[in-house]
MDTraj code that builds the backbone (N, CA, C; nanometers):
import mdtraj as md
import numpy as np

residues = "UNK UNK UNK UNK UNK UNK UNK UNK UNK UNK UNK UNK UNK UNK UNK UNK UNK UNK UNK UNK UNK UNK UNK UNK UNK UNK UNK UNK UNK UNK UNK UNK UNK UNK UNK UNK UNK UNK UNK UNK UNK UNK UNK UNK UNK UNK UNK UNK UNK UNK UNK UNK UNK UNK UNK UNK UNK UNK UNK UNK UNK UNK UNK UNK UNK UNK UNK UNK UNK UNK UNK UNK UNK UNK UNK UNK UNK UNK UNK UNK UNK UNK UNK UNK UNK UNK UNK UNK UNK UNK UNK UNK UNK UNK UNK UNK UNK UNK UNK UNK UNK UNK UNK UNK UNK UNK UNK UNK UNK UNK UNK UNK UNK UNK UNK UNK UNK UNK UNK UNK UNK UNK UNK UNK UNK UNK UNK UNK UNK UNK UNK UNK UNK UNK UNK UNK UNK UNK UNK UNK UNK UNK UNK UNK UNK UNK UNK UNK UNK UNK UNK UNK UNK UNK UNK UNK UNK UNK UNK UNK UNK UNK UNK UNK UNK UNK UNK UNK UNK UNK UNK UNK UNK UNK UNK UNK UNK UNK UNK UNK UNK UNK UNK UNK UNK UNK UNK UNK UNK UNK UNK UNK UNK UNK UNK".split()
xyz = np.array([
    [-1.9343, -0.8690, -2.6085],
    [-1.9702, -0.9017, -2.4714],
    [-1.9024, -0.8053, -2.3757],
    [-1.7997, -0.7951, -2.3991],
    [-1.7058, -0.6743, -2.3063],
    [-1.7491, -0.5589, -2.3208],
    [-1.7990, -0.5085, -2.4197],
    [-1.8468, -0.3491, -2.4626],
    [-1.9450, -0.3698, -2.3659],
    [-2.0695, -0.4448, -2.3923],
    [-2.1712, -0.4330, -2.3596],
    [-2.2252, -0.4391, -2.1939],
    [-2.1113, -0.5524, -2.1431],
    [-2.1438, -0.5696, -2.0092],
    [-2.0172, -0.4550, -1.8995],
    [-1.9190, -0.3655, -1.9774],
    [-1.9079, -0.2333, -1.9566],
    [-2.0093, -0.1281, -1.9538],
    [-2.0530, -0.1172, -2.0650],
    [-2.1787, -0.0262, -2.0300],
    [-2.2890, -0.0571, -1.9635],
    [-2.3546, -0.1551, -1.9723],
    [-2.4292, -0.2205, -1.8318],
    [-2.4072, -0.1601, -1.6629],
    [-2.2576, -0.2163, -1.6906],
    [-2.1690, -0.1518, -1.5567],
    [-2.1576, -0.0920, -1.5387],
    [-2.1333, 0.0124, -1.6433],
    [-2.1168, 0.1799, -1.5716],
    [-2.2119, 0.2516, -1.5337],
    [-2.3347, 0.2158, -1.6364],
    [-2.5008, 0.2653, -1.5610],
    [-2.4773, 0.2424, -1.4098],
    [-2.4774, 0.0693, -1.4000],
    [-2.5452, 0.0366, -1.2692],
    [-2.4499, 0.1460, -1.2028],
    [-2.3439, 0.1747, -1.1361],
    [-2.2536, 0.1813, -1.0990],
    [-2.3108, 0.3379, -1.0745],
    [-2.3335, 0.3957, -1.1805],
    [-2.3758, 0.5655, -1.1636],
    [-2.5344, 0.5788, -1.0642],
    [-2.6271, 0.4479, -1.0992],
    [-2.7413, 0.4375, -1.0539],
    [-2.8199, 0.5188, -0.9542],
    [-2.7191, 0.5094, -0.8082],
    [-2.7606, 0.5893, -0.7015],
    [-2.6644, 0.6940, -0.6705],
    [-2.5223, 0.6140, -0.6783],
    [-2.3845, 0.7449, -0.6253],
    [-2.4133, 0.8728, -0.7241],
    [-2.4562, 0.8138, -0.8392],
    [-2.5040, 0.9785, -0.9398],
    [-2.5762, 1.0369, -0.9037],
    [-2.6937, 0.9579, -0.8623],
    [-2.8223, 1.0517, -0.8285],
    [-2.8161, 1.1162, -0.6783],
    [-2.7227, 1.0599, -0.6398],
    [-2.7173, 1.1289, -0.4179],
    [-2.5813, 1.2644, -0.4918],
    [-2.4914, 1.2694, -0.6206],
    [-2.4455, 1.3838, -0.6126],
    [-2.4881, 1.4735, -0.7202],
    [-2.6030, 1.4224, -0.7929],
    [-2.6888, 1.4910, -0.8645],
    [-2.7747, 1.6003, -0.8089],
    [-2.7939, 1.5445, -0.6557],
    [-2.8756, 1.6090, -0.5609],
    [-3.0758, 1.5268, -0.5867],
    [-3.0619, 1.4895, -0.6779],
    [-3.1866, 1.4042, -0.7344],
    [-3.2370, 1.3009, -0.6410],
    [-3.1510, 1.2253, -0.5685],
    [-3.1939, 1.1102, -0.5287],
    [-3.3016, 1.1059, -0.3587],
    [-3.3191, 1.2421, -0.3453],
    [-3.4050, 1.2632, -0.2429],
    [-3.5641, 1.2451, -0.3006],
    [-3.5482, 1.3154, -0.4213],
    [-3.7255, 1.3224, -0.4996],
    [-3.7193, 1.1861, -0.4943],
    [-3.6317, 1.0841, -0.5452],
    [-3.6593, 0.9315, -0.6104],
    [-3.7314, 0.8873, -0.4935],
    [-3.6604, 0.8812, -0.3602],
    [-3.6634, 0.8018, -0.2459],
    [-3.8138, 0.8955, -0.1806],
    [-3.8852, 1.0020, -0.2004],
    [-3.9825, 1.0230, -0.1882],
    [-4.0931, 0.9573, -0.2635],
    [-4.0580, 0.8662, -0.3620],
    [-4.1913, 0.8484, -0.4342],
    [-4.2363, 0.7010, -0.3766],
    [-4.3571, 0.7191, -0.4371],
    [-4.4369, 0.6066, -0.3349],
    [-4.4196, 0.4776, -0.4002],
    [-4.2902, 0.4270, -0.3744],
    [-4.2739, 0.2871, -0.4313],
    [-4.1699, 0.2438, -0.3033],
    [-4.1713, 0.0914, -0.3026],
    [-4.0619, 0.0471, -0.2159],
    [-3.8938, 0.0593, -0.2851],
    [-3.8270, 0.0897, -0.1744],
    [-3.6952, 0.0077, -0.2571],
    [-3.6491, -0.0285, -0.3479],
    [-3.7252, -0.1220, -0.2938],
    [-3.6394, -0.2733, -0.3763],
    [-3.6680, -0.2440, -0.5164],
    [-3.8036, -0.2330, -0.5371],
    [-3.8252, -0.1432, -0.7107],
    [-3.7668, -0.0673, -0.7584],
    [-3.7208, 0.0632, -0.6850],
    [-3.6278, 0.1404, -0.7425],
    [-3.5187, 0.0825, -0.8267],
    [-3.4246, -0.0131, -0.7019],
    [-3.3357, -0.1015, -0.7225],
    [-3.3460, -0.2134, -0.8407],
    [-3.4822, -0.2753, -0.8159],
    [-3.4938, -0.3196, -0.9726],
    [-3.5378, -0.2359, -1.1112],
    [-3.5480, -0.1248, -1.0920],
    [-3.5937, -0.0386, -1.1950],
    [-3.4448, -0.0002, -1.2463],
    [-3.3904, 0.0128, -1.1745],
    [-3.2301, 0.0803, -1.2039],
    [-3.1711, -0.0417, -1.2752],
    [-3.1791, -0.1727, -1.1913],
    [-3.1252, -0.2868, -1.2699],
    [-3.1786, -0.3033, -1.4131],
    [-3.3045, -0.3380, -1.4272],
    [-3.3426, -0.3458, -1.5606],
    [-3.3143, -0.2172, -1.6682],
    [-3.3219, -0.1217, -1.6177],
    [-3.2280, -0.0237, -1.7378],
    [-3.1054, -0.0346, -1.7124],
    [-3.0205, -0.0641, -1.6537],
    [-2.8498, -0.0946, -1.6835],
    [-2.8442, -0.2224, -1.8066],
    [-2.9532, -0.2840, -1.7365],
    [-2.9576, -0.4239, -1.8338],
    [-2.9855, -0.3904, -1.9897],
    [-3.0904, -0.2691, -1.9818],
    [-3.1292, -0.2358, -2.1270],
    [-2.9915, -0.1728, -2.2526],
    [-2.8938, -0.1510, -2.2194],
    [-2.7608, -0.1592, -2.2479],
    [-2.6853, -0.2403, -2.3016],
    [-2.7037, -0.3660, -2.2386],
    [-2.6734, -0.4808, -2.2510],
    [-2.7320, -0.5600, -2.3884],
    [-2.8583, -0.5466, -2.3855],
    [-2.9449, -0.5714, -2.4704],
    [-2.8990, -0.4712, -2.6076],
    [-2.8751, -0.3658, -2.6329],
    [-2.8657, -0.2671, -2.7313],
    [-2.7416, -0.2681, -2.7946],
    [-2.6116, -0.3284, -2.7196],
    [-2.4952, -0.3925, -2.7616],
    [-2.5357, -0.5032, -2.8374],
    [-2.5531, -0.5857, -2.7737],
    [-2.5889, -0.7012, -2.8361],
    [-2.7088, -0.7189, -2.9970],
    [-2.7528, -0.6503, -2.9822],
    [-2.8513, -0.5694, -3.0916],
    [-2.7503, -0.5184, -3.2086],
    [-2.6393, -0.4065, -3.1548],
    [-2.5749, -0.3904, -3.2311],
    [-2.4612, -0.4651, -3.2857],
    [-2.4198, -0.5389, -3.2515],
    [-2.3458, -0.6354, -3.2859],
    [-2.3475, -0.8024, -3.3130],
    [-2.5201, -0.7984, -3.3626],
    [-2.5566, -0.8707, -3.4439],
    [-2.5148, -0.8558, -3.6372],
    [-2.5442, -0.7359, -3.6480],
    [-2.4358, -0.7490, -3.8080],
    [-2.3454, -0.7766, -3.8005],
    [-2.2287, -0.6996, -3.6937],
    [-2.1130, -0.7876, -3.7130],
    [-2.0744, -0.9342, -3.7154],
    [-2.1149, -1.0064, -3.6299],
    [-2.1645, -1.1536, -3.6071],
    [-2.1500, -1.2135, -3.7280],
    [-2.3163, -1.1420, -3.7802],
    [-2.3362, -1.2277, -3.8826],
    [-2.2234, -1.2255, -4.0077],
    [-2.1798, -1.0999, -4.0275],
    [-2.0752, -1.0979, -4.1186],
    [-1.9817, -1.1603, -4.1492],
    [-1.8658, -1.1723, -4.0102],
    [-1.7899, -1.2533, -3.9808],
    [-1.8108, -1.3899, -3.9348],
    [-1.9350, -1.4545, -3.9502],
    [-1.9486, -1.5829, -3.9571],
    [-2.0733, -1.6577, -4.0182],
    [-2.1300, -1.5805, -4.1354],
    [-2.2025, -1.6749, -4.2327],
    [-2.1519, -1.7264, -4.3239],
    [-2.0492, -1.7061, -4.3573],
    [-2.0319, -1.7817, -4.4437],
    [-1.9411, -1.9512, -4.4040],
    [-1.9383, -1.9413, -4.2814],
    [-1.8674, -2.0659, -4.2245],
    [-1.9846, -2.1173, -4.1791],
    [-2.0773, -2.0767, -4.1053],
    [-2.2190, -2.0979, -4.0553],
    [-2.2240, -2.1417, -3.8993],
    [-2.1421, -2.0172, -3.8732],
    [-2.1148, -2.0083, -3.6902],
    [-2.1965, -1.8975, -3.6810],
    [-2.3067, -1.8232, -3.7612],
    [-2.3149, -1.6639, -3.6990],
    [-2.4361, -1.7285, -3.6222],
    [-2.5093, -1.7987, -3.6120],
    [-2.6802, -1.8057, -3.5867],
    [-2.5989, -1.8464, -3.4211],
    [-2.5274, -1.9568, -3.4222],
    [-2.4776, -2.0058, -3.3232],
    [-2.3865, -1.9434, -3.2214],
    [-2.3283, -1.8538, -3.2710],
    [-2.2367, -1.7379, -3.1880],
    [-2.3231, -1.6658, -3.1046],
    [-2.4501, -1.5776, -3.2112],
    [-2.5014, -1.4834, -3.1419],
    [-2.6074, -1.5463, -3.0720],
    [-2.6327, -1.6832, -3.0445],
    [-2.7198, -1.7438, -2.9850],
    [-2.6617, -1.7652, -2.8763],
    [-2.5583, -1.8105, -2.8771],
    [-2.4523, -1.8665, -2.7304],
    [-2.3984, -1.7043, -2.6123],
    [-2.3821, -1.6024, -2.7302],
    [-2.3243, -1.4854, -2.6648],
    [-2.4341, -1.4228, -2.6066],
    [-2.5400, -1.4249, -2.6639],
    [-2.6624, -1.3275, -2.6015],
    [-2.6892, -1.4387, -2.4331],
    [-2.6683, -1.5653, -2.4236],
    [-2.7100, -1.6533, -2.3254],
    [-2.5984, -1.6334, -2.1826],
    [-2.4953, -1.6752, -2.2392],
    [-2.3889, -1.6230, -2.1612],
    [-2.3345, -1.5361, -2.1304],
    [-2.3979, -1.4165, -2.2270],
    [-2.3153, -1.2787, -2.2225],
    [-2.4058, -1.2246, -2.1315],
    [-2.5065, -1.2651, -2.1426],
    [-2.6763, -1.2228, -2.0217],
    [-2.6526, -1.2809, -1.8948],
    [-2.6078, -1.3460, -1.8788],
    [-2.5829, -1.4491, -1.7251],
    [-2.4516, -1.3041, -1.6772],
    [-2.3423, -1.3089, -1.7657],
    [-2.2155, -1.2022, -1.7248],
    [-2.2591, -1.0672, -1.7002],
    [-2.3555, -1.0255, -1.8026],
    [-2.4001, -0.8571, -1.7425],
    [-2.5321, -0.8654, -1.6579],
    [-2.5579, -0.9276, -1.6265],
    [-2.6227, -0.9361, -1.4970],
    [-2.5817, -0.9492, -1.3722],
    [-2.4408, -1.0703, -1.3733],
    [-2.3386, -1.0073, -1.2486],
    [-2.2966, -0.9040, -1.2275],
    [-2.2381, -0.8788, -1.3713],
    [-2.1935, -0.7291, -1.3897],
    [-2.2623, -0.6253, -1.2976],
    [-2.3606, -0.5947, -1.3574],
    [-2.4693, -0.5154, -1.3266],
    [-2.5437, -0.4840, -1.2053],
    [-2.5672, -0.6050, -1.1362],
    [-2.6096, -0.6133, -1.0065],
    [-2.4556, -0.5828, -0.9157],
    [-2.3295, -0.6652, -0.9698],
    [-2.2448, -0.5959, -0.8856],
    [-2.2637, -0.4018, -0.8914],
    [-2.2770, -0.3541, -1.0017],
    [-2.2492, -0.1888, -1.0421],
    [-2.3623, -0.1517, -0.9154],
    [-2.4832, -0.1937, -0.9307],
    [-2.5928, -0.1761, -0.8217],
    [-2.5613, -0.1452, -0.6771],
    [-2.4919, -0.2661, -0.6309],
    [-2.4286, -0.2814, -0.4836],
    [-2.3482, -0.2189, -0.4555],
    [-2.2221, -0.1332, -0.5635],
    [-2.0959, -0.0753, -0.5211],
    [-2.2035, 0.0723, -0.5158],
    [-2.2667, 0.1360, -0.6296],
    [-2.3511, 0.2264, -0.5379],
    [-2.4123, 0.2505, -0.5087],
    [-2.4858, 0.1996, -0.4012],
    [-2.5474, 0.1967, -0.3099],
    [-2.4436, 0.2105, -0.2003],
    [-2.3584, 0.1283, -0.2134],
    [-2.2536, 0.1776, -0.0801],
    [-2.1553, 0.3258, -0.0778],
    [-2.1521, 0.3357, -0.2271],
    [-2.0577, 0.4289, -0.1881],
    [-2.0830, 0.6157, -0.1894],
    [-1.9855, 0.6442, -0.1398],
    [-2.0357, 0.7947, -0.0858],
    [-2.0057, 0.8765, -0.1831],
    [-1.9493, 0.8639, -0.3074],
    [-1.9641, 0.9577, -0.3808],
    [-1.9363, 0.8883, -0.5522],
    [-1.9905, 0.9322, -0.6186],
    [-2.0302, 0.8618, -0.7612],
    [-1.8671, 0.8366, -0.8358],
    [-1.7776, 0.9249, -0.7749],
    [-1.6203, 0.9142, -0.8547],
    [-1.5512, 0.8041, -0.7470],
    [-1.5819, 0.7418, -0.6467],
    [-1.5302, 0.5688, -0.5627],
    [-1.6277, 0.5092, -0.5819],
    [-1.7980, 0.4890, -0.7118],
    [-1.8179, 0.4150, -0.7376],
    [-1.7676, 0.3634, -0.8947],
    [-1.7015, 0.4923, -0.9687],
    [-1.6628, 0.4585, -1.0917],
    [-1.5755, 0.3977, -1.0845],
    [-1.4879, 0.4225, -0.9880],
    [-1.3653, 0.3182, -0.9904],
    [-1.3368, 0.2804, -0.9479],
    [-1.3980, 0.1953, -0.8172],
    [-1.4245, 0.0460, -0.7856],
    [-1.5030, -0.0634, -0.8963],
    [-1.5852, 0.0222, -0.9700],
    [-1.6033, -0.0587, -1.0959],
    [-1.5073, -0.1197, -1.1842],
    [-1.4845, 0.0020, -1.1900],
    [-1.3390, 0.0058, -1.3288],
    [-1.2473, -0.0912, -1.2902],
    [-1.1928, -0.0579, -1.1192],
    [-1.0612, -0.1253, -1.0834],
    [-1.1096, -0.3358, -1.0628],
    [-1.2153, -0.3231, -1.0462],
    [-1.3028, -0.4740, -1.0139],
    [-1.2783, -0.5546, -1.1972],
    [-1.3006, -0.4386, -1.2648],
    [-1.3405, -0.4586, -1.4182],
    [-1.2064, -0.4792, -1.4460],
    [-1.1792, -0.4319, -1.4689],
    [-0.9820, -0.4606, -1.4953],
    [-0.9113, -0.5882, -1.4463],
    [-0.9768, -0.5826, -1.3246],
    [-0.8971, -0.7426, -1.1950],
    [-0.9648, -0.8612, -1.2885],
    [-1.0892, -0.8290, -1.3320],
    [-1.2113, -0.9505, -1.3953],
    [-1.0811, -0.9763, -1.5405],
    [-1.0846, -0.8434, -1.6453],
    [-1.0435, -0.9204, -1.7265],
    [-0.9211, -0.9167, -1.7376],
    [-0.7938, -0.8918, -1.6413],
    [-0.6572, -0.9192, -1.6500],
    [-0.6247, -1.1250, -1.6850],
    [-0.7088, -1.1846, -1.6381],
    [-0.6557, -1.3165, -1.6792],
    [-0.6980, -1.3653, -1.8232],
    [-0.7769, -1.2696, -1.9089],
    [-0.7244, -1.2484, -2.0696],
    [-0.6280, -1.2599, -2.0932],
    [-0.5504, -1.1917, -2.0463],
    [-0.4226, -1.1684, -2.1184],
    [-0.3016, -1.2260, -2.0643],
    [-0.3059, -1.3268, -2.0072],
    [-0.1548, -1.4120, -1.9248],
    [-0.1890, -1.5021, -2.0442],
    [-0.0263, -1.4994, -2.0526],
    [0.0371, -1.5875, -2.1696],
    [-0.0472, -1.7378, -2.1541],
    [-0.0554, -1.8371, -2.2563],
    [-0.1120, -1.9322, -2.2435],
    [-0.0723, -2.0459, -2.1778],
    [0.0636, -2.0356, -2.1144],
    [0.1067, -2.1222, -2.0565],
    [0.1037, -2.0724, -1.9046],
    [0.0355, -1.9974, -1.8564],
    [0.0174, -1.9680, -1.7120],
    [-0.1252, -2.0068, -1.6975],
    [-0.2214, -2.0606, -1.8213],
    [-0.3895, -2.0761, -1.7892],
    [-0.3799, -2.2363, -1.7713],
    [-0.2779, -2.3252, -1.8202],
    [-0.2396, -2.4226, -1.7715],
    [-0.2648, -2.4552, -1.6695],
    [-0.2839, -2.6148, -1.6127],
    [-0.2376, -2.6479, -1.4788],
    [-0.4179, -2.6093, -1.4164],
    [-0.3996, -2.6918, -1.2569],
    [-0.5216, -2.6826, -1.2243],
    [-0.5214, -2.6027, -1.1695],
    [-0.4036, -2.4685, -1.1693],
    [-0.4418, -2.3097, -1.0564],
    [-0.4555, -2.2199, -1.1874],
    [-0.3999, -2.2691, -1.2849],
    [-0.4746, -2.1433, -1.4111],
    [-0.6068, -2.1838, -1.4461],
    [-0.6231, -2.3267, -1.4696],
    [-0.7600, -2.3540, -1.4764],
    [-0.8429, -2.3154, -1.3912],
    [-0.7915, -2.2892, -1.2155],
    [-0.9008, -2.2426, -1.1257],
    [-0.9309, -2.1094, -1.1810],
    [-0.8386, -2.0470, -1.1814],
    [-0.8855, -1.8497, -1.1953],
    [-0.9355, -1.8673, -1.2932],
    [-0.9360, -1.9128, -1.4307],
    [-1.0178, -1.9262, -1.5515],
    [-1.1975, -1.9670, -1.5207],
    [-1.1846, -2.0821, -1.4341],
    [-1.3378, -2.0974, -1.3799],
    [-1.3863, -2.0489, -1.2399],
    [-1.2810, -1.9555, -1.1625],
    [-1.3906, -1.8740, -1.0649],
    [-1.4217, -1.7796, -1.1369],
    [-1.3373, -1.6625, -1.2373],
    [-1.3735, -1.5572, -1.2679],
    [-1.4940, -1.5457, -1.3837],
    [-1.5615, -1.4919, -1.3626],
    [-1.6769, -1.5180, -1.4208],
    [-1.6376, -1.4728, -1.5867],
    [-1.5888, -1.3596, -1.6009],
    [-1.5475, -1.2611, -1.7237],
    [-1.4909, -1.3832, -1.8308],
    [-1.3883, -1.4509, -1.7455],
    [-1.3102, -1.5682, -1.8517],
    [-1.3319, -1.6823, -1.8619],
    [-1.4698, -1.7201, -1.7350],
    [-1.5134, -1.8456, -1.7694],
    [-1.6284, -1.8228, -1.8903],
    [-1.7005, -1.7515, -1.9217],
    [-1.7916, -1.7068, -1.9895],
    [-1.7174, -1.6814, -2.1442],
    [-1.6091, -1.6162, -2.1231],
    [-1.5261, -1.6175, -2.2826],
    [-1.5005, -1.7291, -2.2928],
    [-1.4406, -1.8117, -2.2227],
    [-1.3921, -1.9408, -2.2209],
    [-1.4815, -2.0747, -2.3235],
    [-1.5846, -2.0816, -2.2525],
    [-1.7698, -2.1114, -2.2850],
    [-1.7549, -2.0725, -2.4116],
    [-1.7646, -1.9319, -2.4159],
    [-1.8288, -1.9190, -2.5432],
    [-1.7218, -1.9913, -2.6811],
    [-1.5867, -1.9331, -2.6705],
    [-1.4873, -1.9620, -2.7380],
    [-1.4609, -2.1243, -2.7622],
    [-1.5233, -2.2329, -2.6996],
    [-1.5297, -2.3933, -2.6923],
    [-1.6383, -2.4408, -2.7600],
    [-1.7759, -2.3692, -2.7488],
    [-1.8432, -2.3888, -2.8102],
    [-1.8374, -2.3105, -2.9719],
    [-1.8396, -2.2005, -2.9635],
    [-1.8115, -2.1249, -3.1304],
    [-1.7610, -2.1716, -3.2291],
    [-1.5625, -2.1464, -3.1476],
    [-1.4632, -2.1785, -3.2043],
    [-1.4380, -2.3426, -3.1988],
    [-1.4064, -2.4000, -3.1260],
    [-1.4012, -2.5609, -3.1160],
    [-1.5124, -2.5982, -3.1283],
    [-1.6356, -2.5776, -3.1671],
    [-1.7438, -2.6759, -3.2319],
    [-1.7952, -2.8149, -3.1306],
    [-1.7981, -2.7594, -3.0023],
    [-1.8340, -2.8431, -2.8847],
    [-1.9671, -2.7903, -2.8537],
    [-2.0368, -2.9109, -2.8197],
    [-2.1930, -2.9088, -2.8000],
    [-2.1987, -2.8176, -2.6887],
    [-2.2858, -2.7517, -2.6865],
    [-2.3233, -2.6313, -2.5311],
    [-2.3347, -2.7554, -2.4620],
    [-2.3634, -2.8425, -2.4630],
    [-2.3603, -2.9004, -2.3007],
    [-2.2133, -2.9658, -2.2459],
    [-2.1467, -2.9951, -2.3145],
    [-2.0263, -3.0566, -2.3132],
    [-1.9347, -2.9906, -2.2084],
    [-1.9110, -2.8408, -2.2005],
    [-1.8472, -2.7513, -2.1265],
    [-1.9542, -2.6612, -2.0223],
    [-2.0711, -2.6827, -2.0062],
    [-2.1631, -2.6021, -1.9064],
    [-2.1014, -2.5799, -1.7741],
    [-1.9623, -2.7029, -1.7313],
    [-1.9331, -2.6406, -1.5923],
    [-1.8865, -2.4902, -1.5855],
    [-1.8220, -2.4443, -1.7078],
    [-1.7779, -2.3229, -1.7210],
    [-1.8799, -2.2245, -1.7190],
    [-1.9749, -2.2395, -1.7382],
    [-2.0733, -2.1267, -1.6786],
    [-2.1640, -2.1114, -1.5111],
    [-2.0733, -2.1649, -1.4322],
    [-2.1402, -2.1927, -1.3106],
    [-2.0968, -2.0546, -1.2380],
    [-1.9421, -2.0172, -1.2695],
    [-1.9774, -1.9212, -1.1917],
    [-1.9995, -1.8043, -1.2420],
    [-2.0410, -1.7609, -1.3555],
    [-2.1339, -1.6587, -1.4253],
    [-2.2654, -1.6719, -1.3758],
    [-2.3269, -1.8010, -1.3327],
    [-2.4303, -1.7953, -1.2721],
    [-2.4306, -1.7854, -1.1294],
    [-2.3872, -1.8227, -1.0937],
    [-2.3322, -1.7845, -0.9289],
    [-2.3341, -1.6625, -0.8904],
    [-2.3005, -1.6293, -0.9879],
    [-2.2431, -1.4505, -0.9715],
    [-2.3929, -1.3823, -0.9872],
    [-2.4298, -1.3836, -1.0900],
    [-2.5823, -1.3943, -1.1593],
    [-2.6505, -1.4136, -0.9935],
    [-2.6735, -1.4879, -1.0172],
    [-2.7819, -1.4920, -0.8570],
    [-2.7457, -1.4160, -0.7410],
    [-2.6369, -1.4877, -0.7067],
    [-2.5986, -1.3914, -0.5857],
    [-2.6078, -1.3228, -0.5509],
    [-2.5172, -1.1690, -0.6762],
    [-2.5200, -1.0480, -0.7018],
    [-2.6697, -0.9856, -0.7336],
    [-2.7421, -1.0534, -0.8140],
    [-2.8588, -1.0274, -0.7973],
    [-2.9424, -1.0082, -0.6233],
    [-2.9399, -1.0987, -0.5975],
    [-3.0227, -1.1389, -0.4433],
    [-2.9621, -1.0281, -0.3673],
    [-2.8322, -1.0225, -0.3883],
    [-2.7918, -0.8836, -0.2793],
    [-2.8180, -0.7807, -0.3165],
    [-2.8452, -0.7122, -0.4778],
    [-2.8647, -0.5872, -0.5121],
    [-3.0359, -0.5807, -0.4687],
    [-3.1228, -0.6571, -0.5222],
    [-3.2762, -0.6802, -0.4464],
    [-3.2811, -0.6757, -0.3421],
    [-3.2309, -0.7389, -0.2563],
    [-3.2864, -0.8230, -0.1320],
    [-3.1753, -0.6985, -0.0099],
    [-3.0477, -0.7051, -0.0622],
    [-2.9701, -0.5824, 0.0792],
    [-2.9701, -0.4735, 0.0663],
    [-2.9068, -0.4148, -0.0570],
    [-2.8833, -0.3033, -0.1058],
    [-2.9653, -0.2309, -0.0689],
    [-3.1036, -0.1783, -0.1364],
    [-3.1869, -0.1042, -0.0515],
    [-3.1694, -0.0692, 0.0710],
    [-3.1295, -0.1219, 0.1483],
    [-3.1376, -0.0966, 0.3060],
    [-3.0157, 0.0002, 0.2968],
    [-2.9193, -0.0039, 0.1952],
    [-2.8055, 0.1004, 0.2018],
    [-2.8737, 0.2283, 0.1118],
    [-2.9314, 0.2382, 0.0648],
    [-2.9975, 0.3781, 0.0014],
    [-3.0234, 0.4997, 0.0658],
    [-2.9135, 0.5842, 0.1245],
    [-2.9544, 0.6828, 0.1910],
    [-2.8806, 0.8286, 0.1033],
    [-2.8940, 0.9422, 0.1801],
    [-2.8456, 1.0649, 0.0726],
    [-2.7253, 1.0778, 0.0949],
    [-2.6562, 1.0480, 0.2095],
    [-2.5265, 1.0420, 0.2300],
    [-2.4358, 0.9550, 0.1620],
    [-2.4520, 0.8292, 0.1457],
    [-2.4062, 0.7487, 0.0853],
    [-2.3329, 0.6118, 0.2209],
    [-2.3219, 0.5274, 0.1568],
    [-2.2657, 0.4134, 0.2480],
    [-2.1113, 0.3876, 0.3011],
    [-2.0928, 0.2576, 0.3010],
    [-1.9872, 0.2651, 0.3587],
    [-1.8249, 0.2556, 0.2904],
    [-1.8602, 0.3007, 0.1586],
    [-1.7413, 0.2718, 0.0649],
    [-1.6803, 0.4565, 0.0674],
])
top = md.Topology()
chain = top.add_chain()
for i, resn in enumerate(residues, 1):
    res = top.add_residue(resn, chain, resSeq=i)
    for name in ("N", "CA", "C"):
        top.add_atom(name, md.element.get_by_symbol(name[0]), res)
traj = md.Trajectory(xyz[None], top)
């Protein structure tokens, strides 16, 4: 899930800031389509990434869990939730460029966003405690989504049992979506925006 909704991210992220210092992104914005298509054309190939991870790391899956008889159920739960996460992902990569003015402050506002997402991995287990570790565990989308998946997989809890933990993977999911469609475009120029 992390590989995949990295590379997702780094597409989106290169999407336009690449193409305005590619010098390319003048032909794009000449062709006779709106926007917002572009913008979803760019999204759905960042997404196609996403998809090709996940593709590839179906053998592994299955390897490491047929013979317990978690693999059907892993890669069923990860492709669902891991799709809700690189779609925030992704639509965020969208929005940072579009704003920003040059493709090396959209790589790493990615990166540095990507890092902030999954730093609460790694705090000891007695800081995820309590209802302020439990909050950052369920705003951040990255660890509510591992979280999810790891309750259902590993602890053998029905997908519906824990669904609040995917709210804000979907949150994010929409949102980030609606703004990369619906605003972004309006920031698409050769100069670049306001980042």
């Amino acid at each position: 899930i992390g590989v995949g909704a990295l590379l997702a991210l780094l597409v989106a992220a290169d999407a336009f800031s690449g193409e305005r210092e590619r010098g390319t992104l003048e032909s794009l914005l000449l062709t006779p389509m709106p926007r917002a298509s572009l913008v979803s054309g760019k999204l759905l190939a960042a997404l196609s990434l996403w998809i090709g991870a996940m593709a590839i790391a179906v053998p592994y899956v299955w390897f490491l869990g047929h013979q317990v008889g978690a693999a059907g159920e892993a890669m069923l739960i990860g492709l669902v939730a891991g799709t809700l996460l690189a779609i925030a992902l992704t639509a965020f990569g969208i929005v940072v460029s579009t704003l920003a003015r040059s493709n090396r402050i959209s790589l790493s506002v990615i990166l540095f966003v990507l890092l902030a997402l999954f730093a609460p991995t790694q705090l000891p287990t007695g800081a995820q405690q309590g209802w302020a570790g439990e909050l950052l565990l369920r705003v951040n989308p990255v660890t509510a989504t591992l979280h999810y998946i790891g309750r259902v997989v590993v602890d053998q809890h029905a997908w519906t049992r824990d669904l609040s933990w995917l709210v804000s993977p979907l949150v994010g999911a929409v949102v980030l979506t609606a703004l990369a469609v619906a605003v972004a475009p309006r920031f698409i120029t050769l100069r670049g925006g306001a980042l």
